[in-house]
BANU-456066 format. One line per 2 residues: number of its first residue (from 1); their letters; for each residue x, y, z of C-alpha. Coordinates in Angstrom, 2 decimals. Layout:
residues N
NUM	a	X/Y/Z ~ ... $
//
This chain:
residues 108
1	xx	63.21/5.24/4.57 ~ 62.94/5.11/8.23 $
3	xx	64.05/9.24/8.90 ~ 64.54/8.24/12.83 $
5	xx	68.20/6.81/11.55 ~ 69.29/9.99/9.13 $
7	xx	72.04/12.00/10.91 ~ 71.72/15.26/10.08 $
9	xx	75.11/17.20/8.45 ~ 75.73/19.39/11.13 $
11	xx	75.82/16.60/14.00 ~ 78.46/14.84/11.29 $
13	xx	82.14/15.31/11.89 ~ 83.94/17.49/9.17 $
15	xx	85.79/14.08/8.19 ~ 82.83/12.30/7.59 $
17	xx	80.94/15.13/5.57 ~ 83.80/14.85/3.55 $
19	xx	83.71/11.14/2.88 ~ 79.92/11.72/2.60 $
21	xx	80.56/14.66/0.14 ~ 83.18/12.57/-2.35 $
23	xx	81.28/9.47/-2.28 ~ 78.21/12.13/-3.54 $
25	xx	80.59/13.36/-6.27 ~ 81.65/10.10/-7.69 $
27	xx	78.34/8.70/-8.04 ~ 76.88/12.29/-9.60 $
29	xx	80.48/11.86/-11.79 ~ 79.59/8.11/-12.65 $
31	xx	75.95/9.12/-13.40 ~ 76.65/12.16/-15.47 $
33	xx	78.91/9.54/-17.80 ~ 76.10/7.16/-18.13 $
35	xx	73.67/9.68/-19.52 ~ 76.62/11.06/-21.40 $
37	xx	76.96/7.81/-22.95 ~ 73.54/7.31/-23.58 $
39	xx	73.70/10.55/-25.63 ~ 76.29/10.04/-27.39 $
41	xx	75.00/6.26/-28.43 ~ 72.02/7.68/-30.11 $
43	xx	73.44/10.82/-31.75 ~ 75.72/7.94/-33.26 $
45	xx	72.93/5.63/-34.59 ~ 70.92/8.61/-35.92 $
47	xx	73.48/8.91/-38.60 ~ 73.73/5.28/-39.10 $
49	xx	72.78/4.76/-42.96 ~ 69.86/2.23/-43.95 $
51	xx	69.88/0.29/-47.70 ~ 68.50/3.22/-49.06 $
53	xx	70.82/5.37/-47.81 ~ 68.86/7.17/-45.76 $
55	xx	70.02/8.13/-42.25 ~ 67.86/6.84/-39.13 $
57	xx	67.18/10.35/-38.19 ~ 65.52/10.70/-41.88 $
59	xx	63.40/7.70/-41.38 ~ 62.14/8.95/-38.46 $
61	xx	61.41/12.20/-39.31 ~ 59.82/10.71/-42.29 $
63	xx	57.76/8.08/-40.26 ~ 56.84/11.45/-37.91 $
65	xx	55.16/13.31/-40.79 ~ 53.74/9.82/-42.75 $
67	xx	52.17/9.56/-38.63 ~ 50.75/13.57/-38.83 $
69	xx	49.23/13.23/-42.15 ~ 47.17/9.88/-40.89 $
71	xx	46.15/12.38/-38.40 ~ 48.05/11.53/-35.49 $
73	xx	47.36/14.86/-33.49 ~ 50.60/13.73/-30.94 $
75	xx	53.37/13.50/-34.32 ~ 51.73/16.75/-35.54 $
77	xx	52.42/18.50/-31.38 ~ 55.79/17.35/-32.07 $
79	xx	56.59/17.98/-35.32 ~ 55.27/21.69/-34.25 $
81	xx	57.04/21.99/-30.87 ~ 60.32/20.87/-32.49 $
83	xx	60.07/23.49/-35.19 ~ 59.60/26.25/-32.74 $
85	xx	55.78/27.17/-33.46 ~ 54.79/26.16/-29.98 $
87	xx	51.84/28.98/-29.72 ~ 53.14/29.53/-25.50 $
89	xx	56.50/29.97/-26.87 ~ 55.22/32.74/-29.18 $
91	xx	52.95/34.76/-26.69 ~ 55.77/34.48/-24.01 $
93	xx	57.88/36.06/-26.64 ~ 55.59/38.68/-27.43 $
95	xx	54.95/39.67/-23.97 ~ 58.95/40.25/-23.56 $
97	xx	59.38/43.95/-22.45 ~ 60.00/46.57/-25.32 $
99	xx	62.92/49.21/-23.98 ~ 62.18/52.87/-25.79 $
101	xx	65.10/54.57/-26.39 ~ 64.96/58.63/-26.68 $
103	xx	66.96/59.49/-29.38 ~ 65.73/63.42/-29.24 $
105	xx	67.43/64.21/-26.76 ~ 65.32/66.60/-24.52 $
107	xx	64.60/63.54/-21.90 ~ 60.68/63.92/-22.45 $
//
C-alpha cells in the first residue's frame, strides 16, 4: 500500500466519512454473516448421524481420545484444554483476590 495516497479522516468531508463509514458497515455486516454461516454449517453437520448412529461430533471425539491413547501429546492438550484442566487456567484462578469479610463487628 503506497501510504503517500491515504487521505487522512479529518482532511475528508463529513459526506464522504459517511459514505466511507457505511460502505465499512456493510462489508463488517456482510462479513459477520459469512462467519455466521460458517458456524452455523458445522454446528449442523456435528449432529449429522453416521450408519451407526453415531453423531459426527461423537466420532470425533472418539477419534480425539483413540489419537491420545496412541500417544498423540497434541489430542491429549486438547482433550485437556477443552475440559477445563488447562494448568494456567487453574493458577490464574487461584491467584484471584480473596475479599475478608468482618462479620464481628468491631472493624479490627
Amino acid at each position: 500500500m503506497n501510504e503517500e495516497n491515504l487521505v487522512p479522516n479529518f482532511k475528508r468531508t463529513p459526506s464522504e466519512r459517511r459514505r466511507n463509514a457505511t460502505k465499512a458497515g456493510k462489508a463488517s455486516g456482510a462479513a459477520r454473516r459469512r462467519r455466521r454461516t460458517l458456524k452455523d454449517g458445522l454446528k449442523a453437520l456435528l449432529v449429522e448421524k453416521d450408519l451407526n448412529g453415531k453423531t459426527v461430533q461423537e466420532n470425533i471425539e472418539l477419534a480425539l481420545i483413540d489419537a491420545a491413547r496412541k500417544g498423540d501429546v497434541k489430542a491429549f492438550l486438547a482433550i485437556r484444554d477443552t475440559i477445563g484442566e488447562k494448568p494456567a487456567e487453574k493458577i490464574e484462578a487461584a491467584m484471584q483476590p480473596v475479599r475478608i469479610i468482618d462479620t464481628t463487628g468491631d472493624g479490627d
